[in-house]
C-alpha positions in Angstrom: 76.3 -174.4 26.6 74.2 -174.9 29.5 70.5 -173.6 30.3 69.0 -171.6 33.0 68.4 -174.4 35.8 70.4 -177.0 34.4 72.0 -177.5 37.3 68.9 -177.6 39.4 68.5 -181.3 39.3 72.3 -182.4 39.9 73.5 -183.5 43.1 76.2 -181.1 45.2 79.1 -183.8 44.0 78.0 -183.3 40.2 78.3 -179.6 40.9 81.2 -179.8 42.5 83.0 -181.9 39.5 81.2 -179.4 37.1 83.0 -176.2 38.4 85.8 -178.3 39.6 86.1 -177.6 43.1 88.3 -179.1 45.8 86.5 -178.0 49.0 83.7 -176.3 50.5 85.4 -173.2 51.5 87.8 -172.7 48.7 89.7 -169.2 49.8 90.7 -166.8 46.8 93.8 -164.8 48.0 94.2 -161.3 46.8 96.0 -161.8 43.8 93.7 -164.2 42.4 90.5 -161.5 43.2 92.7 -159.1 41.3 93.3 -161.5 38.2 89.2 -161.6 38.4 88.3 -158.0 38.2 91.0 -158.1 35.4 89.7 -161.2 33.7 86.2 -159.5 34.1 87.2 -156.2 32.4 88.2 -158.1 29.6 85.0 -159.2 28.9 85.3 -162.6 30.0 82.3 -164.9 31.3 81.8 -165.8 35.1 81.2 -169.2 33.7 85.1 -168.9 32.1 86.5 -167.2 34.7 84.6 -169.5 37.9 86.1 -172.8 35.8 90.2 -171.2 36.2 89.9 -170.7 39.5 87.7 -173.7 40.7 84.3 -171.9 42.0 81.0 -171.4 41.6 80.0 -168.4 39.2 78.0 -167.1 42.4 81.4 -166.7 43.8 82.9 -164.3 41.0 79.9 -162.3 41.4 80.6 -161.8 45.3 84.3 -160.6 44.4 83.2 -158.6 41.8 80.2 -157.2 43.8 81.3 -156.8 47.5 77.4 -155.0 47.9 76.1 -157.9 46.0 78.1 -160.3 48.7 76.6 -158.1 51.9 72.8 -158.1 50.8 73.1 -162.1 50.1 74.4 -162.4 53.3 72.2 -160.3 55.3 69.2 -161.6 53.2 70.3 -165.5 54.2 71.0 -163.9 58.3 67.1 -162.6 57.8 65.7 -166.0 56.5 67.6 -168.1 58.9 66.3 -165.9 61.4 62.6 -166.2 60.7 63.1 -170.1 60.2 64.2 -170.3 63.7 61.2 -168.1 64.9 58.7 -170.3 63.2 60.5 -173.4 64.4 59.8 -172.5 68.3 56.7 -171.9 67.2 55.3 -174.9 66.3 58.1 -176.6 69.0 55.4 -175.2 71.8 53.4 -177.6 73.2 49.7 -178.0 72.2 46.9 -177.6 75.0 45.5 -181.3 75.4 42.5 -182.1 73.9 39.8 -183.9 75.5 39.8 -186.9 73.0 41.0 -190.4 73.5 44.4 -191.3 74.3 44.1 -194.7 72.8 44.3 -196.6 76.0 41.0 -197.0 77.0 39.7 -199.7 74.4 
């Protein structure tokens, strides 16, 4: 059994071996989303059911949760978003200063 934040300290490839996953964008066709929701109704962990199909328990939430899937995604659009605001931000250039450029020692 694992702990809140266990995972926090492994690299991408240890999560990767840990929920068994082949490649970045693994695609779940509809059949598989249906065995899910059924597996789900059953009562069965996203832990149990992320480890058949080879993905992250984050994933079985998104199919289970299509609202849960738009408000992550809108809420990583909106942080992206800022992040590039604040980056051209600071990428303005600074008003020179009247201090020493080094050259004249």
């Amino acid at each position: 059994m694992t702990n809140p934040g266990e995972f926090d300290n492994m690299s991408t490839s240890t999560k990767k071996r840990k929920y068994n996953m082949t490649t970045k964008n693994r695609k779940l066709t509809e059949e598989q989303k249906q065995e899910i929701v059924a597996m789900r109704s059953e009562n069965a962990t996203l832990r149990t059911i992320s480890a058949k199909f080879g993905v992250t328990p984050k994933t079985i939430m998104f199919v289970l949760s299509p609202d849960y899937y738009a408000a992550h995604k809108e809420k990583n659009r909106e942080y992206f978003r800022a992040k590039a605001a604040a980056k051209k931000l600071t990428n303005v250039s600074a008003p020179e200063s009247g201090g020493c450029d080094g050259s004249a020692i």
